[in-house]
N, C-alpha and C positions, 0 to 999 in steps of 0.2 A: 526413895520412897517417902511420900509425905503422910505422916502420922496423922489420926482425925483430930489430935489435939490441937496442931499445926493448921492443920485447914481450918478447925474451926476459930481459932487465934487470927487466921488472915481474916478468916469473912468477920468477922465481930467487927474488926479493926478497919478494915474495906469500908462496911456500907455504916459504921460509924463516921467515919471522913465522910463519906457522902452525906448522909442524914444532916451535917455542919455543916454540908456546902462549902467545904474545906480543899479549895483545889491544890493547893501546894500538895497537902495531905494525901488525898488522893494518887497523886502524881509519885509519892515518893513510893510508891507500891512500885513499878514499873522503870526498866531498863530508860536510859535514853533514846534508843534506838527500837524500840517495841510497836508493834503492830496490833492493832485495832483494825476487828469485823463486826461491821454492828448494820444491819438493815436502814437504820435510822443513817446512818451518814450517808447514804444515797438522797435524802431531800433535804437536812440541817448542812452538807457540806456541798451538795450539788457533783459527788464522786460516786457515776457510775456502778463500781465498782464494790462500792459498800467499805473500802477498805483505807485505811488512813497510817500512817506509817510513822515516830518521831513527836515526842515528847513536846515538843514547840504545837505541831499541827493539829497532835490530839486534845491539847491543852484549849487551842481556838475552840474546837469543835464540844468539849466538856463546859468549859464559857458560855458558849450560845444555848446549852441545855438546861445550863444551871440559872439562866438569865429567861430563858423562856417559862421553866417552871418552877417561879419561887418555892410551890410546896414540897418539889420533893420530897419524896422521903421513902427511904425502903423498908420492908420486914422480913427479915429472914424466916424464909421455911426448911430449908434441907442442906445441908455441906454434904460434897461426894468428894472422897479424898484419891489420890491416885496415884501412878508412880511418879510423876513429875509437874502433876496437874491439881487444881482445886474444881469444882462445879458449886456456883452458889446459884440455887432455885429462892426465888424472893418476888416479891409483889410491891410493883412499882407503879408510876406512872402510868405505862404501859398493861399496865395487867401483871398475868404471871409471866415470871419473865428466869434466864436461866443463861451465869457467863460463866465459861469455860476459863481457865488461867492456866498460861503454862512457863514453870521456872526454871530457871536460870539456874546455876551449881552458887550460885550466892544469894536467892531467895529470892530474886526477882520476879516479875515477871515480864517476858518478851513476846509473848501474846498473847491477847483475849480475844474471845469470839463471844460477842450477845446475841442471845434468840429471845425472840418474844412470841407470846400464844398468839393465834391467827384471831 
């Protein structure tokens, strides 16, 4: 079970590395081998599938985001804690926007799924 103190320590720490455009940082959130579901990697990667697999591939594909949109920048609106998952609802780029994380027994995490408002 992840405590809300916990979730709310990842997401701070999460879309803090982002907001720095800190991709090492970013990166050290997540497994070597973790998968990535994001809408958006159907036309930034040209994969069908929306889905990107491995730390090297997701790191390209974070590159070309972070290089397309100097301003990012995210704001947290809500942490939803879970038995093994975090949810951060936050206003991006994209709009409102909303990634799912699911960890690892060492605090990882080995998949996220991004949604964005239509």
């Amino acid at each position: 079970m992840i405590s809300s103190d916990a979730a709310e320590r990842f997401a701070d720490d999460w879309i803090a590395a982002w907001n720095a455009h800190d991709l090492e940082k970013i990166l050290s959130h997540y497994t070597d081998d973790f998968e990535m579901s994001s809408p958006v990697i159907v036309s930034f990667m040209n994969e069908p599938s929306g889905k990107l697999k491995g730390k090297a591939v997701v790191s390209e594909y974070w590159s070309k985001a972070l290089g397309k949109f100097p301003e990012l920048r995210f704001e947290k609106l809500h942490v939803l804690a879970g038995t093994n998952s975090v949810t951060i609802v936050y206003h991006g780029v994209r709009g409102l926007s909303a990634e799912v994380f699911h960890f690892n027994d060492q605090g990882k995490v080995y998949a996220a799924y991004a949604h964005y408002a239509p």
